[in-house]
C-alpha positions as CSV (number, residue, x, y, z in Angstrom):
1,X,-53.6,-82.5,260.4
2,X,-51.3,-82.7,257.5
3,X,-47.7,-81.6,257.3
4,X,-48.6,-78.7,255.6
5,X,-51.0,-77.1,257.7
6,X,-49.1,-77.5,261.1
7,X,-46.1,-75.5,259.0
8,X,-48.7,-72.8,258.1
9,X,-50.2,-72.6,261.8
10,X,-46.6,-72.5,263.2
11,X,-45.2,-70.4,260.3
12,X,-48.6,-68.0,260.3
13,X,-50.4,-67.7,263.0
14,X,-51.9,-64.2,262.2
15,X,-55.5,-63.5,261.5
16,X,-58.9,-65.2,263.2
17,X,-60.0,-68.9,262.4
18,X,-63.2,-69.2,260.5
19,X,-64.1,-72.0,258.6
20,X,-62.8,-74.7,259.8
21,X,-64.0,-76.5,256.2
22,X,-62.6,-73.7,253.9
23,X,-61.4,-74.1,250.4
24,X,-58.4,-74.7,249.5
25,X,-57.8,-71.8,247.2
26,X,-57.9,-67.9,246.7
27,X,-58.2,-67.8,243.6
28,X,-59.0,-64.6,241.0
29,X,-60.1,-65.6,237.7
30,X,-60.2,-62.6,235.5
31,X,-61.9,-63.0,231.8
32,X,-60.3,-60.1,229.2
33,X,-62.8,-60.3,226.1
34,X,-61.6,-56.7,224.2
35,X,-60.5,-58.6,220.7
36,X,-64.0,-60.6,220.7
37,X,-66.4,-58.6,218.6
38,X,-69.2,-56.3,219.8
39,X,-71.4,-58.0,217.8
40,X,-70.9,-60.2,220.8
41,X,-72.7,-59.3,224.0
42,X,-69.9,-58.7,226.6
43,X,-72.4,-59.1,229.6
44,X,-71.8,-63.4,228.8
45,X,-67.9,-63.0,229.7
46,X,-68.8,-61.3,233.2
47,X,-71.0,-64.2,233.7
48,X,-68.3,-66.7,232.7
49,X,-65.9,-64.6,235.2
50,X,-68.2,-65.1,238.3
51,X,-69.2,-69.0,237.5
52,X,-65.2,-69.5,237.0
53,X,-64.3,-68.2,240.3
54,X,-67.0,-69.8,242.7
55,X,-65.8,-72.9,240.7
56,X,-62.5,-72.5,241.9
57,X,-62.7,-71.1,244.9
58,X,-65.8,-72.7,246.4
59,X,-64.8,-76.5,244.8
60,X,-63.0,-78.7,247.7
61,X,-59.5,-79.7,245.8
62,X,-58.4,-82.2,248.7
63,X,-59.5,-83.8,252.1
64,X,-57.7,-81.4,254.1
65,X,-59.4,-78.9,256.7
66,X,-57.9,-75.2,255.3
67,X,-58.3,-72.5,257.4
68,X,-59.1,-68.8,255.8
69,X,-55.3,-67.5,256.4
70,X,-54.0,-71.2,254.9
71,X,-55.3,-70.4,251.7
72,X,-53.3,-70.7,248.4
73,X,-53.3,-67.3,246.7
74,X,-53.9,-67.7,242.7
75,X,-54.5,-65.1,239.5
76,X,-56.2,-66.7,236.5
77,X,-56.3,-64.1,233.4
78,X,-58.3,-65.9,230.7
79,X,-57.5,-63.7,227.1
80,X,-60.1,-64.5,225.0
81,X,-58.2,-63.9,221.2
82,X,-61.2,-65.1,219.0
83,X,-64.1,-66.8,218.1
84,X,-63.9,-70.0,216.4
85,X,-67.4,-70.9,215.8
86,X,-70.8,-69.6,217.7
87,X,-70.4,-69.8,221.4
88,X,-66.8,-71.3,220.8
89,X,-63.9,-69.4,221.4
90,X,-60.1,-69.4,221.7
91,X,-57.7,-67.8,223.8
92,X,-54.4,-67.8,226.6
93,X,-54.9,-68.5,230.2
94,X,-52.1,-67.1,232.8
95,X,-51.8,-68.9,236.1
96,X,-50.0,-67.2,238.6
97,X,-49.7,-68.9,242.2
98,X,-48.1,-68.0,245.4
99,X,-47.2,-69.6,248.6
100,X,-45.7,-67.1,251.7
101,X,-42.4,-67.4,253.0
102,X,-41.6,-68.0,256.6
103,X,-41.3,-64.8,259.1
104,X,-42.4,-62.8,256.4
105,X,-44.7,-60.4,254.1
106,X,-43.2,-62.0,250.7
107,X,-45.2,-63.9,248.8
108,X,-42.9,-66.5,246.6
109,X,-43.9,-67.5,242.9
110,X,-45.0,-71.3,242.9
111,X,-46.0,-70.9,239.5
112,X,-46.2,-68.2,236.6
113,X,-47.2,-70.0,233.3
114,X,-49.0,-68.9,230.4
115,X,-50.9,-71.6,228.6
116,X,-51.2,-70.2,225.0
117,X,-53.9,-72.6,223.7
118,X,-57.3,-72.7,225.4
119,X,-59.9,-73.4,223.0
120,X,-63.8,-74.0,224.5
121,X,-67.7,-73.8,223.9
122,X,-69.2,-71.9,226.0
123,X,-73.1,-70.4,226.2
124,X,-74.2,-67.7,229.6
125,X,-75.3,-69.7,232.1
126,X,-74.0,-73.0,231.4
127,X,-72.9,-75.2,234.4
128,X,-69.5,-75.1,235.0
129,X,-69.2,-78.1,236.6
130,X,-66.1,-81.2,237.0
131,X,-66.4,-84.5,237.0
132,X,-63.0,-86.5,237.4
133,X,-63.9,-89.6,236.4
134,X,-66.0,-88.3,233.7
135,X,-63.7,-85.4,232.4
136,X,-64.5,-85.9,228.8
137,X,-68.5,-84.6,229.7
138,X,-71.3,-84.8,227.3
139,X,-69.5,-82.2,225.2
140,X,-65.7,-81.9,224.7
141,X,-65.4,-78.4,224.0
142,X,-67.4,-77.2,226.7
143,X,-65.6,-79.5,229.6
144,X,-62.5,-78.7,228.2
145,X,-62.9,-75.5,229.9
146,X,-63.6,-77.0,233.1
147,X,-60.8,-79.9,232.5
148,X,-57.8,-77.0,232.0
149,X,-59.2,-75.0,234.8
150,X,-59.4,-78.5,237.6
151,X,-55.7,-79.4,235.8
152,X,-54.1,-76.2,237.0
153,X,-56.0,-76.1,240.4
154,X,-54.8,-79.6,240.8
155,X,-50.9,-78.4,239.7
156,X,-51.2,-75.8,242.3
157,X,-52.1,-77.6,245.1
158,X,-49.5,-80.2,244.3
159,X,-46.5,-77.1,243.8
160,X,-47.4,-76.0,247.1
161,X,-47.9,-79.6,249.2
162,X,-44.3,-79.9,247.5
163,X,-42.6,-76.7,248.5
164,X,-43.7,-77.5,252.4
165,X,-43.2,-81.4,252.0
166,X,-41.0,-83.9,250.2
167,X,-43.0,-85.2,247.1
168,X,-45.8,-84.1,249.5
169,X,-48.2,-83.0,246.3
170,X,-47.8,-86.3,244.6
171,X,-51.7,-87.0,244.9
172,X,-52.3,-83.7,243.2
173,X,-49.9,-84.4,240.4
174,X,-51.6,-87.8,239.9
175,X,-54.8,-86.2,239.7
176,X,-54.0,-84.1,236.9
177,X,-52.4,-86.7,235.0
178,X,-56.1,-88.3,235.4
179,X,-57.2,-85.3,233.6
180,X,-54.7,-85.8,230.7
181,X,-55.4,-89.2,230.4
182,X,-59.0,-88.9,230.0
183,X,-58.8,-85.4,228.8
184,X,-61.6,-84.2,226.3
185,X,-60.8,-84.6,222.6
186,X,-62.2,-83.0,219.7
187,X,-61.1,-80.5,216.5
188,X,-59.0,-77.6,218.2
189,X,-58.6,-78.8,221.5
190,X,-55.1,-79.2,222.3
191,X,-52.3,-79.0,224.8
192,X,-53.1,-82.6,226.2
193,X,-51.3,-84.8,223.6
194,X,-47.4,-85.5,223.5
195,X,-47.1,-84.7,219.6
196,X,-48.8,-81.0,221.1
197,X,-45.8,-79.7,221.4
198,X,-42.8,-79.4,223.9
199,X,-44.4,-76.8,226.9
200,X,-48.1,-78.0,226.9
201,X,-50.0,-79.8,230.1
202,X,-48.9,-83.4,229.1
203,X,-45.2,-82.5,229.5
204,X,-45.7,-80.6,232.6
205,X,-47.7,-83.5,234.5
206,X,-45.2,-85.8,232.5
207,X,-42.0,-84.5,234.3
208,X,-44.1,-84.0,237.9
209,X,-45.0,-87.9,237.8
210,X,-41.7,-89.9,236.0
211,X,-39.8,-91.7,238.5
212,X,-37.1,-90.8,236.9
213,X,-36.8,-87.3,237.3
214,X,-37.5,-87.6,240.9
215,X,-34.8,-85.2,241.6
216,X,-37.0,-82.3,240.6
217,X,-39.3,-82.4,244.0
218,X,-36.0,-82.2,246.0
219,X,-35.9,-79.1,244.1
220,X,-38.9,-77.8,244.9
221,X,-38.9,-79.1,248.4
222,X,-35.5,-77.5,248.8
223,X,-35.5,-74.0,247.5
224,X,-38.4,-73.0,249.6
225,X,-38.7,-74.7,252.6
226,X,-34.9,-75.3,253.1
227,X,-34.1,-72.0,251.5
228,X,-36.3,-69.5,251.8
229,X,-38.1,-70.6,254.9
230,X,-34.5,-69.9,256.7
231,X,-33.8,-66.7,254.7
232,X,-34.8,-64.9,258.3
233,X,-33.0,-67.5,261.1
234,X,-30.1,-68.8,258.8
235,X,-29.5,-66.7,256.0
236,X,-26.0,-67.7,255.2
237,X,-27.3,-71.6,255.5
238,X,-30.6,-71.0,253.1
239,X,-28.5,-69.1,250.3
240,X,-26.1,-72.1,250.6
241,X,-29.3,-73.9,250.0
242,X,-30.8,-72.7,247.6
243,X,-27.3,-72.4,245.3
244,X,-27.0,-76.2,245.8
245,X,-30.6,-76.6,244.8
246,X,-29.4,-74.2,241.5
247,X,-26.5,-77.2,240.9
248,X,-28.6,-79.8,241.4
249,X,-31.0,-78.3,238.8
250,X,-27.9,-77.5,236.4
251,X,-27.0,-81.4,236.6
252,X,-30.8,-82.6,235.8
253,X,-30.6,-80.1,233.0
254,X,-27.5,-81.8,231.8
255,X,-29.1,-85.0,232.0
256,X,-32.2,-84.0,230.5
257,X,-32.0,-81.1,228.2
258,X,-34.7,-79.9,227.3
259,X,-37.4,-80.4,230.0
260,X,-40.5,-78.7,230.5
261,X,-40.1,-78.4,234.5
262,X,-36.4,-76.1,233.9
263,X,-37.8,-73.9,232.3
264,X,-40.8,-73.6,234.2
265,X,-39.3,-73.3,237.3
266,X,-36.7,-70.4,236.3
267,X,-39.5,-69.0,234.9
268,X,-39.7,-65.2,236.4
269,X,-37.2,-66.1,239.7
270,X,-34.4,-63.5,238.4
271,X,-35.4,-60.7,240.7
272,X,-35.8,-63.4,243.6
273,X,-32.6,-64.7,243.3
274,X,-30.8,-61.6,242.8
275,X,-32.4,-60.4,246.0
276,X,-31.4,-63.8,247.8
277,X,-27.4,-63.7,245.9
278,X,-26.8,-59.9,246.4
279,X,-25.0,-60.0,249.9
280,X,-23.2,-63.4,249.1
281,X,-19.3,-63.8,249.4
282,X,-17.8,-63.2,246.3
283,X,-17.1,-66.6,246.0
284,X,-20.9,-67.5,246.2
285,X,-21.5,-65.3,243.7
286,X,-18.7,-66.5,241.3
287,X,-20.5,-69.7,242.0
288,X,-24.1,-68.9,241.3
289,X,-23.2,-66.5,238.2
290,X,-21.8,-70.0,236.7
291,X,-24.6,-72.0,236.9
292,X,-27.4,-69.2,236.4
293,X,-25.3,-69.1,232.8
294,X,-26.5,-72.1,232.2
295,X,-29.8,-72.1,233.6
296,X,-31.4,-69.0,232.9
297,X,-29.6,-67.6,230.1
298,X,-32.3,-65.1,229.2
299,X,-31.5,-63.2,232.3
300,X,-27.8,-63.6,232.2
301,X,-27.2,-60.1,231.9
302,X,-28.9,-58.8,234.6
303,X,-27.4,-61.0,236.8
304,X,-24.2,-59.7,236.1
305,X,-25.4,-56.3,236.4
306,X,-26.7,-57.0,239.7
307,X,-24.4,-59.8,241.3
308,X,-20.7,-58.2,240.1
């Protein structure tokens, strides 16, 4: 059994065994459709909403045995925005992902990204289907749906391998760089291309596979299984922790401004971190306020509100 599942059967042993070949996600794929037109008929997007969660949640994502408590818990909220063309249509999809701490009910954010261009054919009934080493299809607009969809299952399995094991998600992270590499191409699909701008799916693969910015699974390995895993035995260790990981993150910054990963990982952790900083010594706090200054400066205010 993999590292990961003997942490979760120590960590959470809650809750009957069932399958002993269960998924590997939880996920809830929600489709909003209220700006498409009702010349359209609405009954195709509830259709789209069922196929796109038994994809998710009845695909195998790995070769490892999940049991029914083990399971990642995941929130996809496709916006549908417009219609391009018949049957084609554009929109946002928000991933939200969760992995639970140790010795508790808290559920911590592995990821909570909106990806602002989605753009894909799609006609009631259609097979949602994924094919890695084919993830162009027979028709790029309609497996691009399926190829962002496999991309962030594939991210979210590797965020949590990584949170409970040092560069433990590395297979995951290849796999979706397989899906950028080969990813469909055709007019208005985008968000796989390094001239797609600075936040899209290549850069966020990109910085998860380069050698060279290594540091960042320490990062993730760090703030939650050296951190928050020993909020309840060691609490004055894991905040010591998890400010160190804050540094560490400060000097990659430093090094390389301007990285997707930064920002994603600050990404809605303010209220977190104010929870974890709020009974630190002063000195702590002093420290943390410093760096967060730098890190997150969009919440810089309420962490002075909250950590003075």
């Amino acid at each position: 059994m993999m590292y990961r599942n003997i942490l979760f059967l120590l960590f959470f042993t809650y809750g009957l065994n069932t399958f002993s070949q269960a998924q590997e996600l939880r996920a809830n794929v929600t489709v909003i459709s209220s700006r498409i037109p009702s010349t359209v008929d609405k009954k195709i997007f509830t259709t789209l909403q069922t196929q796109l969660n038994n994809f998710l949640n009845n695909r195998k994502w790995s070769n490892d045995v999940f049991k029914d408590n083990e399971k990642i818990v995941c929130n996809f909220l496709l916006n549908l925005e417009s219609i391009v063309e018949q049957d084609v249509y554009k929109g946002s999809l928000t991933i939200q992902a969760a992995r639970p701490v140790y010795n508790s009910s808290y559920q911590a954010a592995l990821m909570n990204f909106m990806d602002a261009d989605i753009t894909f054919k799609y006609v009631e009934y259609q097979p949602v289907e994924f094919n890695e080493n084919r993830v162009q299809g027979t028709d790029a607009l309609a497996a691009n749906l399926t190829a962002v969809f496999a991309y962030y299952a594939y991210m979210i399995m590797g965020l949590d391998y990584d949170s409970f094991s040092l560069k433990g998600g590395q297979s995951f992270f290849q796999k979706a760089q397989n899906i950028v590499n080969n990813a469909p191409e055709g007019k208005n699909i985008s968000g796989w291309r390094v001239f797609d701008g600075l936040r899209n799916r290549y850069f966020f693969t990109e910085n998860l596979n380069n050698t060279k910015y290594s540091i960042i699974h320490d990062v993730i390995y760090n703030y939650y299984r050296n951190g928050l895993d020993k909020m309840y035995d060691s609490e004055k260790e894991a905040r010591a922790n998890i400010i160190q990981v804050l540094a560490q993150l400060q000097n990659f910054n430093k090094e390389n401004p301007n990285t997707m990963f930064v920002q994603f990982f600050m990404q809605s952790k303010s209220s977190e971190l104010i929870g974890i900083l709020k009974n630190a010594e002063p000195q702590d706090k002093i420290r943390a306020l410093d760096i967060l200054s730098l890190l997150d400066i969009a919440n810089l205010t309420k962490y002075k509100e909250q950590l003075r």
